[in-house]
C-alpha positions in Angstrom: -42.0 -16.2 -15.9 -43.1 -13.1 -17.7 -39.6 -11.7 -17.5 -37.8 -14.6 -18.7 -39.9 -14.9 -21.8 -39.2 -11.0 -22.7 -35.5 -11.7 -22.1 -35.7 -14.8 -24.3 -37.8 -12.1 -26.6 -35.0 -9.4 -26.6 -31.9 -12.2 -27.2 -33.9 -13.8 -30.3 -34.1 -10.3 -32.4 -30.3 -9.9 -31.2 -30.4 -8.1 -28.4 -27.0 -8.7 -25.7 -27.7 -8.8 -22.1 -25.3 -5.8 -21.0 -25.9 -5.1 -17.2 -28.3 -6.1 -14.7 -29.8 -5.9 -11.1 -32.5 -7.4 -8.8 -35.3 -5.7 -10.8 -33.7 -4.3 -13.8 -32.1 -5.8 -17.0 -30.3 -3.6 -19.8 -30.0 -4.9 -22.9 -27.9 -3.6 -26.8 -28.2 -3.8 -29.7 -25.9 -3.1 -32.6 -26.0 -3.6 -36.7 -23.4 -1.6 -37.9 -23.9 1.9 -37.0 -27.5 1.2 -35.7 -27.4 0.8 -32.0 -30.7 0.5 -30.2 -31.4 -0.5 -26.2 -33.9 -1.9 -24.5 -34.4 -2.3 -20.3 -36.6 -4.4 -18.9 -38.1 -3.8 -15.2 -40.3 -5.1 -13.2 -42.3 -3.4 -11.0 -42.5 -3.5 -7.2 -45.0 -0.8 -7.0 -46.2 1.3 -9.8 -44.3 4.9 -9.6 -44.7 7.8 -11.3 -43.0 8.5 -14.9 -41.1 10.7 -13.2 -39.8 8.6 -9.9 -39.6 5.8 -12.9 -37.0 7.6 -15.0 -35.0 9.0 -12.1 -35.1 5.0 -10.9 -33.6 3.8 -14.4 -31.1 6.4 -15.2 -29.5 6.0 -11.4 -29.5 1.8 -12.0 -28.2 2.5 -15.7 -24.4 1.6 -16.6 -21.9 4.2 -17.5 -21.4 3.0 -20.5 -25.1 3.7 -21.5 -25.7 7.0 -20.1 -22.4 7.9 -21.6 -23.7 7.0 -25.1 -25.1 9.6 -26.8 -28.5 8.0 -28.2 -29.1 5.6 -25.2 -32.0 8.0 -24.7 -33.4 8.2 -28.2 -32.8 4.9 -28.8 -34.1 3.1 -26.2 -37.3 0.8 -25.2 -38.2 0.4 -21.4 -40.4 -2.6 -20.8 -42.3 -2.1 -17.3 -43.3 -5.9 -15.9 -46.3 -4.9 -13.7 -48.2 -7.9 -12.0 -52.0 -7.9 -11.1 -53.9 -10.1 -8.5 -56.8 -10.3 -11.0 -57.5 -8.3 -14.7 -60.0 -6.7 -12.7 -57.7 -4.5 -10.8 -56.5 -2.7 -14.2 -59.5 -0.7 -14.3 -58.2 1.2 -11.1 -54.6 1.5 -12.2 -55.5 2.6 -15.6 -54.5 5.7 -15.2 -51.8 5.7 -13.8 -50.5 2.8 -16.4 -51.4 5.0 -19.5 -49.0 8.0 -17.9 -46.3 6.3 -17.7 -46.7 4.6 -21.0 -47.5 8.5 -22.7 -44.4 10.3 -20.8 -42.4 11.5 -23.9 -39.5 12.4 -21.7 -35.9 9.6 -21.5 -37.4 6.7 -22.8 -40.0 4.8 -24.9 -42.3 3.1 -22.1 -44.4 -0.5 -22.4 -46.2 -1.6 -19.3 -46.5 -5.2 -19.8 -49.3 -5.9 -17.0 -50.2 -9.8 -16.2 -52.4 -12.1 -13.9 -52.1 -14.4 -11.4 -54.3 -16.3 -13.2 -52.3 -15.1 -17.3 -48.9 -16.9 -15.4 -50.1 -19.7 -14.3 -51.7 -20.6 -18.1 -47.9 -20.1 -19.6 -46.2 -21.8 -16.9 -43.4 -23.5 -18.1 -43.2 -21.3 -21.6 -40.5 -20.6 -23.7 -40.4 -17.8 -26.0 -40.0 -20.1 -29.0 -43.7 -22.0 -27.6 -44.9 -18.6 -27.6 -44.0 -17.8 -31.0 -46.0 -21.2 -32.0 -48.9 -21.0 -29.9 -49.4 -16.9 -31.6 -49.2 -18.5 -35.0 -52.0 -21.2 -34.2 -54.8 -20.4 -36.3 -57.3 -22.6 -34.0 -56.2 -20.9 -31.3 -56.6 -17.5 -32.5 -60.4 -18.6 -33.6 -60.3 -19.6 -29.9 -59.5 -15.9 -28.9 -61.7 -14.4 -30.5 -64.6 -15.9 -29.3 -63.3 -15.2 -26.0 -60.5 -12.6 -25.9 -60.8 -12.3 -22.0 -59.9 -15.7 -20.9 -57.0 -16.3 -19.6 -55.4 -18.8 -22.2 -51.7 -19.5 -23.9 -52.9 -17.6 -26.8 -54.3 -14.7 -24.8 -51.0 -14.1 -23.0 -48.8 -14.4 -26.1 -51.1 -12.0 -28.1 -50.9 -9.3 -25.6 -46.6 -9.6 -25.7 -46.5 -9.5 -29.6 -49.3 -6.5 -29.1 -48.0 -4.8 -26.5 -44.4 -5.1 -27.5 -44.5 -3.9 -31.0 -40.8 -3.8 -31.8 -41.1 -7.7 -31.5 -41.4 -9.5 -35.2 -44.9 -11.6 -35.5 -44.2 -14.4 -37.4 -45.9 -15.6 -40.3 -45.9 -18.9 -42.6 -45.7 -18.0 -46.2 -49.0 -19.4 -48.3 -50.6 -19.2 -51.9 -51.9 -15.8 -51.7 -55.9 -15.6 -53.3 -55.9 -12.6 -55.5 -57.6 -9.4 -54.4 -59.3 -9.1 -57.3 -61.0 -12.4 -57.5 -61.4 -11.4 -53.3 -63.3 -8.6 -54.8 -65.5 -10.2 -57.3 -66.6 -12.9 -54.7 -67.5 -10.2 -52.0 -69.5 -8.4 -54.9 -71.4 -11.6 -56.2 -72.6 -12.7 -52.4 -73.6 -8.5 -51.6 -75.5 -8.9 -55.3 -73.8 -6.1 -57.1 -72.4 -8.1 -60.1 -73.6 -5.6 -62.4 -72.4 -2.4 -61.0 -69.2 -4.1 -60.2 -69.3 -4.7 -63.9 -70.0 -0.9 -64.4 -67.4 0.2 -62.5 -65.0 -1.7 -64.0 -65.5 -0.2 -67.1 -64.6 3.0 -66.3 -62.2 5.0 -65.0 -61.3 7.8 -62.6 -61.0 10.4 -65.8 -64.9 10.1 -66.9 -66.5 10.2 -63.2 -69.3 11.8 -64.7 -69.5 9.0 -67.4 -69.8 6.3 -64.6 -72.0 8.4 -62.5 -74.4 8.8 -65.2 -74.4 5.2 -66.1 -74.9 4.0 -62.3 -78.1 6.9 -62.7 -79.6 4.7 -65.2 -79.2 1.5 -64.3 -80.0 2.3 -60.8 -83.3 4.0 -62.3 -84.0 0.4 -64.3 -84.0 -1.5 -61.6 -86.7 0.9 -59.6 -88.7 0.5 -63.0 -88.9 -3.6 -62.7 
């Protein structure tokens, strides 16, 4: 399931599916002269970066390794499943080295529960893209970021993957400046607010005197 929504993922921002095997998926990209790849793997065991890369580059088409930034240009999505969340503290380790090998590829291990599939049975990536953009839902989350939930699957995709666009729904924006004076009035600081308003980076030590004085005031009443 997990795999079919990251190739849903990869063919919405215009990636072509080029090659594949059993495990293994290799994906192109290409505007104009920009080319960029992406593989995406699942894992029947979790290897070592270096077992990993040797794995990839002997399953990858000719006409990728023949191409000189197939290596520069290139994200390799590891799909690695889990019993239970709980088992991540014991693979931890050996997730984060794969993920920090600088050598072939850029590497995301996408990790998921038994538990994480079975909540976004069914999902397309176009559901996911709604249920991440549900503002309930993410109120939901983060009360709770460890349940299992729709929202707590597609938030770990858009944050572990971040090459994939989040989406957003445009909205009248509040000013930062009225942000500002709203934050000030509820913290009480209206008048050095005021203060600071008034004067500028070139006469620090005219604004640093006056906050001196008024601070001193208010001690006096």
């Amino acid at each position: 399931m997990i795999n079919k929504i990251i190739d849903e993922a990869l063919i919405y921002h215009g990636f072509t599916k080029d090659f594949e095997t059993d495990l293994t998926s290799f994906y192109i990209r290409e505007f104009g002269s920009a080319i960029r790849f992406a593989i995406l793997h699942k894992l029947d065991h979790l290897p070592s970066p270096t077992e990993l890369n040797t794995l990839i580059n002997q399953s990858a088409p000719d006409s990728f390794l023949n191409h000189p930034t197939f290596k520069k240009n290139c994200d390799l999505i590891c799909i690695h499943h889990l019993n239970h969340l709980a088992e991540f503290k014991d693979q931890e380790e050996q997730i984060f080295a794969i993920e920090e090998d600088p050598h072939f590829f850029k590497k995301y291990v996408l990790y998921y529960s038994d538990t994480e599939q079975h909540a976004i049975q069914d999902y397309t990536f176009n559901e996911l893209v709604a249920t991440v953009s549900d503002k309930s839902q993410f109120s939901n989350y983060k009360e709770d970021p460890l349940a299992a939930t729709h929202y707590s699957v597609a938030a770990k995709i858009f944050i572990k993957l971040p090459f994939l666009e989040l989406p957003f729904t445009r909205g009248e924006l509040i000013s930062l400046r009225l942000q500002a004076a709203d934050a000030v009035a509820e913290a009480g600081l209206d008048e050095t607010y005021t203060i600071i308003q008034k004067l500028t980076s070139n006469n620090a030590e005219e604004l640093i005197t006056e906050l001196m004085s008024n601070e001193m005031e208010n001690s006096a009443d």
